[in-house]
C-alpha positions as CSV (number, residue, x, y, z in Angstrom):
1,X,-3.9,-9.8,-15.8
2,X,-7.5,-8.5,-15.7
3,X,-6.9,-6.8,-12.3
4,X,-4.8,-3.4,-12.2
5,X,-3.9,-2.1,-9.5
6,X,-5.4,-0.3,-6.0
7,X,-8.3,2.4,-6.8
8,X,-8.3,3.2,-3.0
9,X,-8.0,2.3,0.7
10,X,-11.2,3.4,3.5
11,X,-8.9,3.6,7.0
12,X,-11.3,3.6,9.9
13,X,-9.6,5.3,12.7
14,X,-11.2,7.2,16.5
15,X,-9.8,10.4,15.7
16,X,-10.8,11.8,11.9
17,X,-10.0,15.1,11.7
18,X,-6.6,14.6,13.6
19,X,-5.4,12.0,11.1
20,X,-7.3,13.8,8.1
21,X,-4.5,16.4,8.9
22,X,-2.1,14.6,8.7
23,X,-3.1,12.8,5.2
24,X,-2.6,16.9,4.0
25,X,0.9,17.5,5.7
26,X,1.6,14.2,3.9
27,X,0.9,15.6,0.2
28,X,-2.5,14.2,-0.7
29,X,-5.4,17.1,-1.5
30,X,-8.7,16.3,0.2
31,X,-11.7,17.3,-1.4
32,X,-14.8,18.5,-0.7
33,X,-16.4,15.4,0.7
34,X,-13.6,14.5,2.7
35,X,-11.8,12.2,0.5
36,X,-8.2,12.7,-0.6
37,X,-6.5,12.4,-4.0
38,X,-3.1,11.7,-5.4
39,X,-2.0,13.5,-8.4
40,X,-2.5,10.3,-11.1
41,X,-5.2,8.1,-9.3
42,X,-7.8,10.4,-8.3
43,X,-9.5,10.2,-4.9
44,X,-7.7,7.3,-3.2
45,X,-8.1,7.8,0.5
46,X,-10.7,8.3,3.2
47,X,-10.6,8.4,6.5
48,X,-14.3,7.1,8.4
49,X,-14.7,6.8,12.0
50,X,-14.1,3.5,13.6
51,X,-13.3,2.6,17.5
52,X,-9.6,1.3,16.8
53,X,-7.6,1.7,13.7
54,X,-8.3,-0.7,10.8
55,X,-8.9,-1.6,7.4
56,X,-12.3,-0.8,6.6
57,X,-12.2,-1.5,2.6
58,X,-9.7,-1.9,0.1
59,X,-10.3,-0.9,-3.8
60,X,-9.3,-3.1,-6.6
61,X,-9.4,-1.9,-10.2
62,X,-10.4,-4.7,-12.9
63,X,-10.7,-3.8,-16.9
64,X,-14.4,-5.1,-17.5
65,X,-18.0,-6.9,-16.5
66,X,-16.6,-10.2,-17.5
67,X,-13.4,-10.4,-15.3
68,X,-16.1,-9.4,-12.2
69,X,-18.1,-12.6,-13.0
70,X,-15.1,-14.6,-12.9
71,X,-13.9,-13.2,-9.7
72,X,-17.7,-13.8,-8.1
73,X,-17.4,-17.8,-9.4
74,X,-14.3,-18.1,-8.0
75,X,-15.5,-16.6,-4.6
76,X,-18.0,-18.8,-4.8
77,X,-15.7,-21.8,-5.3
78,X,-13.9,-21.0,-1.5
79,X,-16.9,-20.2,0.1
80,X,-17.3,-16.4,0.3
81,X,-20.3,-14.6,-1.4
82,X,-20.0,-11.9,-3.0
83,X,-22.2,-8.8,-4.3
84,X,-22.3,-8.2,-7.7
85,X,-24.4,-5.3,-8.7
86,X,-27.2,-5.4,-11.3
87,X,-24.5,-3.5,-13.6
88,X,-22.0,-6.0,-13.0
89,X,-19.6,-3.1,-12.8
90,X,-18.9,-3.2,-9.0
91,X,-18.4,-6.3,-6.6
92,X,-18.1,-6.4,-2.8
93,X,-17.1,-9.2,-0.8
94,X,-16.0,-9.2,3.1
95,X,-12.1,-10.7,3.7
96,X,-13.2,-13.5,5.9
97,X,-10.5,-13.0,8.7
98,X,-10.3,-9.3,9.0
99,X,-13.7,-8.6,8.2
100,X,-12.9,-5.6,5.6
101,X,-14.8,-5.0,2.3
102,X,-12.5,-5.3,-1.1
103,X,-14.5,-3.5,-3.7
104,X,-13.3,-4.8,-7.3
105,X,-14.5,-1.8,-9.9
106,X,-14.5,-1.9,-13.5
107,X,-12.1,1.2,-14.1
108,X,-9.6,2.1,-16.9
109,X,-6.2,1.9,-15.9
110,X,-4.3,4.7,-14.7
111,X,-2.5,6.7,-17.1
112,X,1.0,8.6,-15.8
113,X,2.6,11.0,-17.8
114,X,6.4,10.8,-16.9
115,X,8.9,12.6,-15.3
116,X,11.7,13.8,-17.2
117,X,14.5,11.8,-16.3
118,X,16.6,12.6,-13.5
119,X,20.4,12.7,-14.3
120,X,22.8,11.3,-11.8
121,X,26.7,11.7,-12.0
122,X,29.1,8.6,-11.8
123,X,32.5,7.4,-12.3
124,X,33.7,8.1,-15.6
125,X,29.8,9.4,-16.6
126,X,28.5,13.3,-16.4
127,X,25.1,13.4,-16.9
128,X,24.4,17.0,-15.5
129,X,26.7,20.0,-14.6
130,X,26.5,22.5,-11.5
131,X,24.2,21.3,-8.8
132,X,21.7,18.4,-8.8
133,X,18.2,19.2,-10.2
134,X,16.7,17.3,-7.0
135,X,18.3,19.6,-4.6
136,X,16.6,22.2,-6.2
137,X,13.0,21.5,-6.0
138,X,10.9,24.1,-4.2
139,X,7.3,22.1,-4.7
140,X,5.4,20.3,-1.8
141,X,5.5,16.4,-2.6
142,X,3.1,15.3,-3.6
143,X,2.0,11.2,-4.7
144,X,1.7,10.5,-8.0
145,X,-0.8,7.5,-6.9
146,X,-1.7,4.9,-4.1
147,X,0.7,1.6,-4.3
148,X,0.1,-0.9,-1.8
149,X,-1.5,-1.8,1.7
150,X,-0.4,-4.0,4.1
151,X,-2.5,-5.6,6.9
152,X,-1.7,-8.4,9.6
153,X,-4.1,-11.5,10.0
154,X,-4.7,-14.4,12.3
155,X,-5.1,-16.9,9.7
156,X,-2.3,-16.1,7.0
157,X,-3.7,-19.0,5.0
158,X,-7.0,-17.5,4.8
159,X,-6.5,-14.3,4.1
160,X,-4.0,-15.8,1.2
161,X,-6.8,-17.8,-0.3
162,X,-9.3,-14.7,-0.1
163,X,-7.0,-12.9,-2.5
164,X,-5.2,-15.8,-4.6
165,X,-7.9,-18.3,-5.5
166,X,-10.8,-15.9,-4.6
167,X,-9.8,-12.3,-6.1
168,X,-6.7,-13.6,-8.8
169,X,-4.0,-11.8,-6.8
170,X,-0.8,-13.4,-7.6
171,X,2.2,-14.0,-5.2
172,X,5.5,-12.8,-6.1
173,X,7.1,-13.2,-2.9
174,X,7.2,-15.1,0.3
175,X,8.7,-13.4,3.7
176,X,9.1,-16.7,5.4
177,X,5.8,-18.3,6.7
178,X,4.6,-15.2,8.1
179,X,3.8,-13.4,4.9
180,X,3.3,-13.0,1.6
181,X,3.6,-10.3,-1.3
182,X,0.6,-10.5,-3.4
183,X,-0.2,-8.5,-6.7
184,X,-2.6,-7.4,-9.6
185,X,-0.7,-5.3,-11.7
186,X,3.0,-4.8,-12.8
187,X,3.9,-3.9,-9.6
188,X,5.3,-6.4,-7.6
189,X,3.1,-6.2,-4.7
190,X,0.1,-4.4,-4.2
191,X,-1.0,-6.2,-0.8
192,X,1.0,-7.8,1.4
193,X,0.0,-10.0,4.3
194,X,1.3,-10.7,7.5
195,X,0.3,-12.8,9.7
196,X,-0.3,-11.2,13.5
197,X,-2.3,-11.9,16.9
198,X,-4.5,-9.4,15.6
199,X,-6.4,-8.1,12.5
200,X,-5.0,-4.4,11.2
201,X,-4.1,-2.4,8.9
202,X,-0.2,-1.9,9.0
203,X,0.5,0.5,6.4
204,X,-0.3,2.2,3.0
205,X,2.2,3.2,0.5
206,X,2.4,5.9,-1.7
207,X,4.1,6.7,-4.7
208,X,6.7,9.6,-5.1
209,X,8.9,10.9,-8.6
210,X,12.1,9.4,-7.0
211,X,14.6,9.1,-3.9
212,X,14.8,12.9,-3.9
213,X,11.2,12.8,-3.5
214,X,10.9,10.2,-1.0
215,X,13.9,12.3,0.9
216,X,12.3,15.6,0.7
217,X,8.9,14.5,1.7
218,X,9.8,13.0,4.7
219,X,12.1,15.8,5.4
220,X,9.1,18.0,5.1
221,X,7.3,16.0,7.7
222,X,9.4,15.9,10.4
223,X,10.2,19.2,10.5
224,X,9.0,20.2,13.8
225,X,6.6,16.6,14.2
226,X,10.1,14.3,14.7
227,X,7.6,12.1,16.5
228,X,6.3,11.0,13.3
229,X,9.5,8.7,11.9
230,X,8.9,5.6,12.3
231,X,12.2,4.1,9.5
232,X,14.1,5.4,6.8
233,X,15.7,6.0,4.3
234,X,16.1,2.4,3.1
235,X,15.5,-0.1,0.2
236,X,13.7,-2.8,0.4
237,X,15.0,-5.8,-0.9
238,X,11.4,-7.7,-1.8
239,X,10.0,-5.3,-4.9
240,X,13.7,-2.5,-4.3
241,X,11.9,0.3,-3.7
242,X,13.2,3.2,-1.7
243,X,11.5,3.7,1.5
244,X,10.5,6.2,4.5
245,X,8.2,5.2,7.2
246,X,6.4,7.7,9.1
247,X,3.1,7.6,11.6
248,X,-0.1,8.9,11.4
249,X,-1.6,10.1,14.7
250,X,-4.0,7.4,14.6
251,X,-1.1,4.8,14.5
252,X,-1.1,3.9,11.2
253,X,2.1,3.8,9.2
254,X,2.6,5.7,6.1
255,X,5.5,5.1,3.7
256,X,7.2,7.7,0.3
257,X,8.4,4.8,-2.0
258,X,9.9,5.8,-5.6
259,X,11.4,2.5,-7.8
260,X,9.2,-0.4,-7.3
261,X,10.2,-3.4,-9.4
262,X,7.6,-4.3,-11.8
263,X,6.9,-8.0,-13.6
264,X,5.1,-7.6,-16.5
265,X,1.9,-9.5,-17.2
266,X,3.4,-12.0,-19.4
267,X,6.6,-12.5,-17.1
268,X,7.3,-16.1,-15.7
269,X,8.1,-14.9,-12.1
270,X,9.2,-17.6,-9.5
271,X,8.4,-16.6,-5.8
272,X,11.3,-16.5,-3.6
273,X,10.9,-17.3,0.1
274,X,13.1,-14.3,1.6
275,X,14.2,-15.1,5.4
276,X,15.6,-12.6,8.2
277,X,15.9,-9.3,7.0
278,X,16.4,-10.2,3.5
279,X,12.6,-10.0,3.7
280,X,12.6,-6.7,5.3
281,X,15.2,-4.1,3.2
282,X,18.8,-4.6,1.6
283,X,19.9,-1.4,3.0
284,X,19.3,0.9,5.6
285,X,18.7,1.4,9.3
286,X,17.3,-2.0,11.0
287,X,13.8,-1.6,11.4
288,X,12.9,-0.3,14.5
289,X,11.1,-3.0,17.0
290,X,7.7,-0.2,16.9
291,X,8.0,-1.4,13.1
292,X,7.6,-5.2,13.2
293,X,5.2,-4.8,16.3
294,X,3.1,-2.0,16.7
295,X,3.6,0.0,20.1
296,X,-0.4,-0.3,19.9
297,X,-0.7,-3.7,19.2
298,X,-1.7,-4.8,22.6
299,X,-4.1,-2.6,23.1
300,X,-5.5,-3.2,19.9
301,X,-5.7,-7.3,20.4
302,X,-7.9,-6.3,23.9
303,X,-11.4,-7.0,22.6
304,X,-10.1,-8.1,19.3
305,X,-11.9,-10.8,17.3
306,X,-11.4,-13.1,14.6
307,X,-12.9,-10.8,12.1
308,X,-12.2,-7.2,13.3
């Protein structure tokens, strides 16, 4: 797969510095112009103003000049045009139904250096002695990189077409008809898709060393905010990562994820269609109604258009 992964996510929101405070609590370091990093994938967040809360451009990483071209032919092909600068190391082309940018860069891929194994105890198995190495973190949490973004369209269709045939995403799962798991790189999704009376983004997830990690983090940001759970701890069942969900004051959801399946490039992988809350997690609390719809999505669908 030419493609690689997300480089980064622009979040329009009406209230910056509020939600820019909350993107620290939540582990990432901002820097000096505002933008915020993860430990592995550099600066992979910002935060712009915007009216209403929305997806104002989403960063895709490809390896070089020529996979560019072939992405601005096939955008071509569906009818969107695209930007391709005189460099040809940096395309832009709008999302038709939501209106965001996606900017497709020519970046290396991102390199992580490991964490040592953590050992676990089990019947008839001692990996460790005394107490568990997870318990005994003292370090803030912080994400090792961005993973995915998920955003609710009008037209499903569209917005499926934009990434597949347009952009080379590929689908590794279906939630019913009202969404699909789309991704470029190992990871088996890197977008997902839902289809909704309104354009927005839903969430952004962010990579964590483990459950411990996913625990501790959201642990950390509740204390004294218990406002900002929105569901967890859980695992999903479409990609089995571990889960927390928590809320940004702008609205947006946020979500600590550690063991993401991953399909390599040369796997045969046959899309399942996942129903009821098969497509949602295999264990866990049931997601909370505020989850599947928004407590803001009404208000967000007044003056809403087609393209956001």
């Amino acid at each position: 797969m030419s493609l690689h992964g997300l480089s980064h996510v622009v979040m329009g929101v009406p209230n910056v510095a509020e939600t820019q405070a909350y993107y620290t609590d939540f582990g990432l370091t901002q820097g000096a112009d505002g933008g915020f990093s993860t430990l592995d994938g550099g600066e992979q967040l910002r935060v712009v103003s915007a009216p209403r809360r929305r997806l104002v451009e989403l960063g895709v990483m490809a390896d070089d000049a020529d996979d560019l071209a072939r992405i601005a032919l096939s955008l071509k092909a569906i009818g969107v045009t695209p930007n391709l600068d005189a460099d040809g190391a940096t395309l832009t082309a709008t999302e038709p139904v939501g209106g965001f940018d996606v900017r497709v860069t020519v970046r290396p891929r991102i390199t992580q250096d490991p964490e040592p194994a953590t050992p676990y105890n089990g019947p008839g198995r001692i990996d460790r002695h005394g107490r568990a190495p997870g318990i005994l973190r003292d370090t803030p949490v912080r994400p090792r990189r961005l993973g995915h973004a998920v955003a609710g369209t009008t037209d499903l269709t569209a917005t499926m077409r934009f990434f597949v045939e347009g952009l080379g995403f590929k689908v590794s799962d279906h939630i019913g008809d009202k969404g699909a798991f789309l991704r470029c790189s190992t990871d088996h999704h890197n977008f997902l898709a839902l289809q909704s009376p309104v354009n927005y983004l839903h969430h952004t997830s962010w990579q964590v060393n483990d459950i411990d990690d996913v625990g501790r983090g959201a642990f950390s940001m509740l204390e004294g905010n218990p406002e900002r759970h929105v569901w967890g701890l859980g695992r999903h069942h479409a990609g089995s990562n571990f889960f927390w969900y928590l809320k940004d004051p702008a609205g947006n959801f946020s979500e600590y994820f550690s063991d993401m399946d991953t399909i390599p490039e040369d796997e045969i992988w046959e899309p399942e269609v996942l129903e009821g809350a098969q497509g949602l997690f295999n264990w866990g609390p049931p997601p909370p109604p505020s989850f599947l719809s928004p407590e803001d999505l009404a208000g967000l669908m007044t003056g809403a258009h087609s393209s956001a």
